[in-house]
C-alpha positions as CSV (number, residue, x, y, z in Angstrom):
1,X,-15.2,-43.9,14.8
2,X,-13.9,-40.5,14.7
3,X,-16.7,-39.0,16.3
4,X,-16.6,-41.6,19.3
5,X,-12.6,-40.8,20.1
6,X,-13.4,-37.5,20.1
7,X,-15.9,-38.3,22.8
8,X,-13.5,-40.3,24.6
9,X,-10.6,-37.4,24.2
10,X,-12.9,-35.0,25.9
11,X,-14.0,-37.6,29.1
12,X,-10.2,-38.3,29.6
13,X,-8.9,-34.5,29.5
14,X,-12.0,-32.9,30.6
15,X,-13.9,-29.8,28.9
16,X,-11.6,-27.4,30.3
17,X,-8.4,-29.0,29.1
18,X,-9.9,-29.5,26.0
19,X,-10.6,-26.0,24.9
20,X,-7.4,-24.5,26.4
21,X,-5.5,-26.8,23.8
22,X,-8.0,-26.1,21.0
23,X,-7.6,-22.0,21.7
24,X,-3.2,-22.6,22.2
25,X,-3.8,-24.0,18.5
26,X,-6.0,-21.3,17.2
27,X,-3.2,-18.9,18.5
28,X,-0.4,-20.6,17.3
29,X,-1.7,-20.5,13.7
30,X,-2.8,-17.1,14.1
31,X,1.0,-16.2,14.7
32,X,2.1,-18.2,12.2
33,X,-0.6,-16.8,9.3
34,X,-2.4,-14.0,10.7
35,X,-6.1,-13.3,11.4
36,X,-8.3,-10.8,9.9
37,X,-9.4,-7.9,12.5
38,X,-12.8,-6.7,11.7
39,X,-13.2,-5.8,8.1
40,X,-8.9,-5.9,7.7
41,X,-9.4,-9.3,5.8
42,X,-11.6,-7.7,2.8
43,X,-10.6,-3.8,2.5
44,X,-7.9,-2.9,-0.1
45,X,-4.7,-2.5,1.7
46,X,-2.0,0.5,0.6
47,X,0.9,-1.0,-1.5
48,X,3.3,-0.2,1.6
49,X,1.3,-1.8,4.2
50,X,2.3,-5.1,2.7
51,X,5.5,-6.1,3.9
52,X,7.5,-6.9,0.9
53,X,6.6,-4.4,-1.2
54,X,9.4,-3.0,-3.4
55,X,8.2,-0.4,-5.0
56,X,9.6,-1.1,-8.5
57,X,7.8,-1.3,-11.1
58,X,8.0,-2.0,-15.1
59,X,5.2,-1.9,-17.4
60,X,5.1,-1.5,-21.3
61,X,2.4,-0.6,-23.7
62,X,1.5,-1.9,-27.7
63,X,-1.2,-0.2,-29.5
64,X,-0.3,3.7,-29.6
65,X,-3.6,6.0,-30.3
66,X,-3.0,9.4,-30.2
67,X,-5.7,11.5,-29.6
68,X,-5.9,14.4,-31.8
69,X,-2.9,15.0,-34.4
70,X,0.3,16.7,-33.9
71,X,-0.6,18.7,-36.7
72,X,-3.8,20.2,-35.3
73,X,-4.5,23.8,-35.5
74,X,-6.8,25.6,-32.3
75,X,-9.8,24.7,-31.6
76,X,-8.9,21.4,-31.0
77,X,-10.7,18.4,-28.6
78,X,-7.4,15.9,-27.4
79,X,-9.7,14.0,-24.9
80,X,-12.2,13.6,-27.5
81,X,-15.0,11.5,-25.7
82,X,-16.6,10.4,-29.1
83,X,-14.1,8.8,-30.3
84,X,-14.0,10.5,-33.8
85,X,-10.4,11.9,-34.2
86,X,-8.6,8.9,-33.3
87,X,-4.4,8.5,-34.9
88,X,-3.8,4.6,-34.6
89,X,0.3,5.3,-34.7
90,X,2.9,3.1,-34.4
91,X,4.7,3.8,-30.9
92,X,5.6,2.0,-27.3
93,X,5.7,3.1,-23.6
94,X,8.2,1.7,-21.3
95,X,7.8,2.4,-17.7
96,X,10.4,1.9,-15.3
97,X,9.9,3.5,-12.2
98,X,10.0,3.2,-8.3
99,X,7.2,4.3,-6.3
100,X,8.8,4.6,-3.0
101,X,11.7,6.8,-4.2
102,X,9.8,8.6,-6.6
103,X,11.9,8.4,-8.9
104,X,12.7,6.5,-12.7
105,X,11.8,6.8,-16.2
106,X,9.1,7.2,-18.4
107,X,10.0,6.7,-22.6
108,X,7.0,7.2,-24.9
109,X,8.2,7.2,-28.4
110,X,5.7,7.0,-31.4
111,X,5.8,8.2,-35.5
112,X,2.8,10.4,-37.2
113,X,3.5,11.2,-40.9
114,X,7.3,11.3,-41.5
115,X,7.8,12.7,-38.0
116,X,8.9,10.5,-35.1
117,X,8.3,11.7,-31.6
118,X,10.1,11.0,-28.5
119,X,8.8,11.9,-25.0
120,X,11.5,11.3,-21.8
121,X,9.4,12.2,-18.5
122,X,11.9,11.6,-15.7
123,X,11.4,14.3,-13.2
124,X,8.2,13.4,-10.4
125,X,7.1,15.5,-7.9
126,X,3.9,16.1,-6.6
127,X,1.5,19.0,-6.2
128,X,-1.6,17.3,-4.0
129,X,-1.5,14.8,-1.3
130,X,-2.9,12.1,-3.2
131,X,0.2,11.9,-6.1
132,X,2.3,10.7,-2.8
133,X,5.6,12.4,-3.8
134,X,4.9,12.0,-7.5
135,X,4.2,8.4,-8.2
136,X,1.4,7.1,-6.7
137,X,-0.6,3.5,-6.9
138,X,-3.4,1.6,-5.8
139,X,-5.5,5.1,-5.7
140,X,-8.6,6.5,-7.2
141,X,-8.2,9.7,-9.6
142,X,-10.3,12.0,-11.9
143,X,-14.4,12.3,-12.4
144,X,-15.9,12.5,-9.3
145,X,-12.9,11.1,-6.6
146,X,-11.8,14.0,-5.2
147,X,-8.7,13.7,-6.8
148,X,-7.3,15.8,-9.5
149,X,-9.5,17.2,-12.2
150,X,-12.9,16.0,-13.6
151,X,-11.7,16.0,-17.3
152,X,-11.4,12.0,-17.3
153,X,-13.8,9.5,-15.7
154,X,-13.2,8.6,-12.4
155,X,-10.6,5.1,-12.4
156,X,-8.9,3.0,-10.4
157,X,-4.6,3.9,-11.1
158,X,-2.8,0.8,-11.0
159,X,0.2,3.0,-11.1
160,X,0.6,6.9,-12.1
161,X,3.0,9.9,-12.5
162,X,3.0,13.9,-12.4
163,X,5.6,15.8,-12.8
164,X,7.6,17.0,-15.8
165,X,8.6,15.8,-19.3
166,X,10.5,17.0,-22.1
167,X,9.3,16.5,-25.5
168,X,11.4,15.8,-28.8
169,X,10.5,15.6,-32.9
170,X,13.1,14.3,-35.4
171,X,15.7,14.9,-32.4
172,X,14.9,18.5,-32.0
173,X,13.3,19.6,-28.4
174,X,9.9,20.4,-29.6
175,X,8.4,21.3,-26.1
176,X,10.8,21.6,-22.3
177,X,10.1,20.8,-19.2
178,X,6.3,20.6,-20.2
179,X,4.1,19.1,-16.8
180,X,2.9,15.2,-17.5
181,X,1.2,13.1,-16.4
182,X,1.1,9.3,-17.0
183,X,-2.0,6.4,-15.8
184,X,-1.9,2.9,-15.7
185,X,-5.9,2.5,-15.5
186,X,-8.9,1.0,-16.3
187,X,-9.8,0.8,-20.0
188,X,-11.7,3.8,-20.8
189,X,-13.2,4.0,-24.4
190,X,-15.7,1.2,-25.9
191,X,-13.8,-1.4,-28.0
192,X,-16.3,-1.3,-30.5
193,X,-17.4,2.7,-30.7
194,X,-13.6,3.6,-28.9
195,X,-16.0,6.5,-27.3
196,X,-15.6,7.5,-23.2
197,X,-19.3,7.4,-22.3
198,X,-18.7,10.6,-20.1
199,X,-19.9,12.1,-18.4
200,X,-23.3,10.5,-18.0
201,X,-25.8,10.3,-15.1
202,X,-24.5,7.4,-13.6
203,X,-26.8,5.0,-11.1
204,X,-24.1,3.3,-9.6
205,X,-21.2,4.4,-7.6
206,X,-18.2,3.2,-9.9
207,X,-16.5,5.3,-12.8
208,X,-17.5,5.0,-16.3
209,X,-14.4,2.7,-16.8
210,X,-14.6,-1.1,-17.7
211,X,-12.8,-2.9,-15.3
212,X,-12.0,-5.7,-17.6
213,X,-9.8,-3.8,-19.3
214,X,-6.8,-1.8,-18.7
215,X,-4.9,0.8,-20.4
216,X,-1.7,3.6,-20.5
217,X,-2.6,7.1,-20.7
218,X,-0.1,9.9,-21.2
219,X,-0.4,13.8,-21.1
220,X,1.9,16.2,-21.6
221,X,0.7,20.1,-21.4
222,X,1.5,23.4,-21.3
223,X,1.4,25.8,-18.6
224,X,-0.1,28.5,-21.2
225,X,-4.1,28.3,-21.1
226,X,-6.1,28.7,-24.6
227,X,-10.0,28.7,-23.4
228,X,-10.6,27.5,-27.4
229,X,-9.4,24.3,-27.2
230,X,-10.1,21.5,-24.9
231,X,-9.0,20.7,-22.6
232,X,-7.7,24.8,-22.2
233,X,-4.4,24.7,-22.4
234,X,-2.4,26.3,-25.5
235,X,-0.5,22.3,-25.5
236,X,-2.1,19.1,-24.8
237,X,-0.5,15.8,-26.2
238,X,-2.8,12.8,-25.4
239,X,-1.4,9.1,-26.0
240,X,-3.0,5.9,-24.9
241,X,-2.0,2.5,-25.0
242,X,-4.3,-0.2,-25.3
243,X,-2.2,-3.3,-24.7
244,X,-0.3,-3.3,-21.7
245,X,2.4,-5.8,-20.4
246,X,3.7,-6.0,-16.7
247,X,7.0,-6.8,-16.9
248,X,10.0,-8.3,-13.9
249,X,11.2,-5.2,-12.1
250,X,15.2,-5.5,-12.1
């Protein structure tokens, strides 16, 4: 039946007609909801080419691991890609920061031993293109990107800082206006062997991230180099959350 008034629509208003109203309807909903142009429909847009993006974000992180220990003496390994010097510590992160402005907060607060440790990173600027002001997102960082320094495997940043932090222990400034640098990225270490398996020949075009996973990395650093340690710099504090909550932007 449906098929026959169909036929009978098209004899009455002829061909013609009947495409002209089939393409004013095609428009109309284009208008209303938008087409995809070319490839437009499938590539990952920037944040700000979406048209309510606000630029506020809030994230937390649970299960502090601090890589190395406070108490370490040069020659030291704080990215420590085997997994073998691994604190679990009892901390949090709380993010709270606005991408378009560049500006917020950073709080990383955790305890080793009877010392407690409080890290305020509030001051974002950039020194490349890609950290967009200071506070960047939706971008591709570290290992073979083109961005920033091989140290780390390449990963997709949900969200990330540079800029600079001040450290505190038991209330006392411990380390000033040290550079930082925080990621919200893919998980890096192996749940079960918590090694990064980097870097390694790699067949296929991704980082040596897991997708499925995601985590909160923190660095804070000095400006002083020390070629004994590694990475080789005289200071490097390396936290990493392993639960992480996205929480409603105020």
């Amino acid at each position: 039946m449906h098929i026959r008034w169909r036929s009978i629509t098209a004899r009455i208003l002829g061909p013609s007609l009947l495409t002209l109203m089939l393409t004013a309807a095609h428009a109309a909903a284009a208008d209303q909801f938008g087409t995809p142009k070319g490839d437009e429909g499938t590539r990952i847009f920037k944040a700000t080419e979406h048209p309510h993006y606000s630029g506020q974000f809030h994230l937390s992180g649970q299960k502090a691991t601090l890589i190395g220990s406070m108490q370490d003496r040069a020659p030291w390994d704080h990215l420590d890609y085997a997994g073998k010097h691994l604190i679990p510590v009892q901390g949090s992160i709380d993010i709270q920061v606005n991408e378009l402005t560049n500006s917020g907060q950073v709080i990383a607060e955790f305890v080793e031993g009877a010392d407690r440790y409080r890290i305020d990173f509030d001051r974002f600027a950039a020194k490349a293109p890609f950290q967009d002001g200071g506070i960047a997102t939706r971008i591709y960082e570290h290992g073979d990107s083109g961005n920033g320094d091989p140290l780390y495997p390449k990963t997709w940043l949900y969200l990330a800082g540079w800029g600079t932090a001040t450290m505190w222990k038991n209330d006392q400034v411990l380390y000033k206006d040290y550079d930082a640098h925080f990621m919200v990225m893919e998980r890096s270490r192996d749940p079960k062997t918590h090694a990064v398996r980097y870097p390694v020949k790699r067949t296929l075009p991704g980082g040596e991230t897991d997708p499925a996973g995601m985590e909160i990395d923190l660095w804070v650093r000095s400006k002083e180099q020390n070629t004994n340690n590694f990475p080789p710099f005289e200071t490097f504090v390396h936290l990493c959350w392993e639960e992480v909550t996205w929480r409603s932007a105020q």
